[in-house]
N, C-alpha and C positions, 0 to 999 in steps of 0.2 A: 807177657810183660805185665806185671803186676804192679798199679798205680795207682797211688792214693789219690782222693779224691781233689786236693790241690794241686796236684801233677796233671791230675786229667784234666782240669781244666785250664791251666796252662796253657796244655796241648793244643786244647778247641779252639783257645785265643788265639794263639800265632799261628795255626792252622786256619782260623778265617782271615787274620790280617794278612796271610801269606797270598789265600785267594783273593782278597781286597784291593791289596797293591798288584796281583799281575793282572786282574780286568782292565783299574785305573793305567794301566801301562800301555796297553792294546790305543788306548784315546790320547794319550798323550807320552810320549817315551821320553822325553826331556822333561818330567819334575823330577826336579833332585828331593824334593823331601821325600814322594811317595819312593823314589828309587831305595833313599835309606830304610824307609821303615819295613819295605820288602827284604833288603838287604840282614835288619835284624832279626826280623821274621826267621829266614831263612837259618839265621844264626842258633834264636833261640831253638830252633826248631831242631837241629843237629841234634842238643842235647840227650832227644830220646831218641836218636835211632843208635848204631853199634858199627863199628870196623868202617870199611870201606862206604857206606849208604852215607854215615856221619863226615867224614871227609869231603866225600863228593859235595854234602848242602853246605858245610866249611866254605870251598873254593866255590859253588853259585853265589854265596853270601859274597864274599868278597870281589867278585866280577860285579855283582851287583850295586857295590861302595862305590867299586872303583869308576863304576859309570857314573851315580852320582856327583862324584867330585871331577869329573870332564865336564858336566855342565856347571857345575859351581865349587870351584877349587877351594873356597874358604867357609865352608858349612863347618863349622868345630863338633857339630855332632857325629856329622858322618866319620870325619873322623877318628872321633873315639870309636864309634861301631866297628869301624877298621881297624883298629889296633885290638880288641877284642876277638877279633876273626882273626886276624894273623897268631893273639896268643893261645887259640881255640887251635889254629894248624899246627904250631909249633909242640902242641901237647898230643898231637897225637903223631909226631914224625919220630918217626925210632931213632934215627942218624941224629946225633949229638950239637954235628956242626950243622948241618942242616936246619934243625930246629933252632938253632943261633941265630941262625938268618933272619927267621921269624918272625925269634923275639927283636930284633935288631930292628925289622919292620914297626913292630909292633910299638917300640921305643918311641922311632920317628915320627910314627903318626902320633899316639899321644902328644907327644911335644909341642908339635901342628896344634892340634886342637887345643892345648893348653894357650898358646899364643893368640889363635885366634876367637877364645872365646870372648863372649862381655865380660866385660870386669865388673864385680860387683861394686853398688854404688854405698856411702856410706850409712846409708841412713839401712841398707840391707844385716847391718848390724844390732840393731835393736831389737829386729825383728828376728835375728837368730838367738838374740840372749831370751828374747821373751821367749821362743820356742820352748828353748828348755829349762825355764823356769815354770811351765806349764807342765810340760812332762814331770821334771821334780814334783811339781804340786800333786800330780795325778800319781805319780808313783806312792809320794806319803800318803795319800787318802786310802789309795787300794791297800796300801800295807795295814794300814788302822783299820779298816774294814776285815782284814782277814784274819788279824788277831782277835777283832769283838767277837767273831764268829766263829769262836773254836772248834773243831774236833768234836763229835758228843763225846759221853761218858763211857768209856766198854763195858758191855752188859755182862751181868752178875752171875 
């Protein structure tokens, strides 16, 4: 498997978050946060393997949501991490209608988590125009920076 060096470290991450939340599990088996962040773990972590090994961390990932949300049925992250996982399963089920099912999952939970997250509050708006008037700003500066700094000349 050949992996660029922001892949591989990816990897390292959810590969120690993965053993971080199952130690943290062993001492306490009812936190719903660490359950989720295990749960995505597991998720990102599918990403690098192939066939059937990606599947099977698919469905631990989602056993492990789905525990989450028995202890705390209205976490809106979890989830979203859930509906993620279900549309991680549904892209790799061959049957058409099956994978409908899913996404249909996949639907619900979003929805859930859209309901129950915080709302943002007004003044959270200021601070997203300033965001990207910041950006704007840094965009023009690097753009003027990289035209003062042309190209040299091609040699003779």
């Amino acid at each position: 498997m050949d992996l660029q060096q922001n892949d591989f470290d990816r990897l390292l991450f959810f590969e120690h978050a993965r053993k971080t939340a199952e130690a943290a599990y062993a001492s306490n088996p009812l936190d719903a946060d660490n359950l989720t962040r295990w749960g995505g773990a597991l998720l990102e972590l599918s990403s690098f393997q192939s066939g059937d090994d990606s599947i099977k961390m698919v469905k631990d990932a989602i056993s492990k949501l789905e525990a989450a949300l028995e202890v705390n049925p209205s976490k809106h992250d979890t989830l979203w991490c859930l509906g993620n996982a279900h549309t991680s399963h549904a892209f790799f089920t061959q049957d058409r209608e099956t994978a409908m099912g899913y996404f249909d999952k996949a639907t619900q939970c979003f929805q859930q988590a859209l309901e129950l997250a915080p709302k943002k509050k007004k003044s959270d708006l200021k601070y997203d125009i300033l965001g990207w008037v910041i950006l704007a700003v840094g965009i023009v500066v690097w753009v003027g920076l990289a035209k003062s700094h042309g190209p040299p000349p091609p040699p003779r």
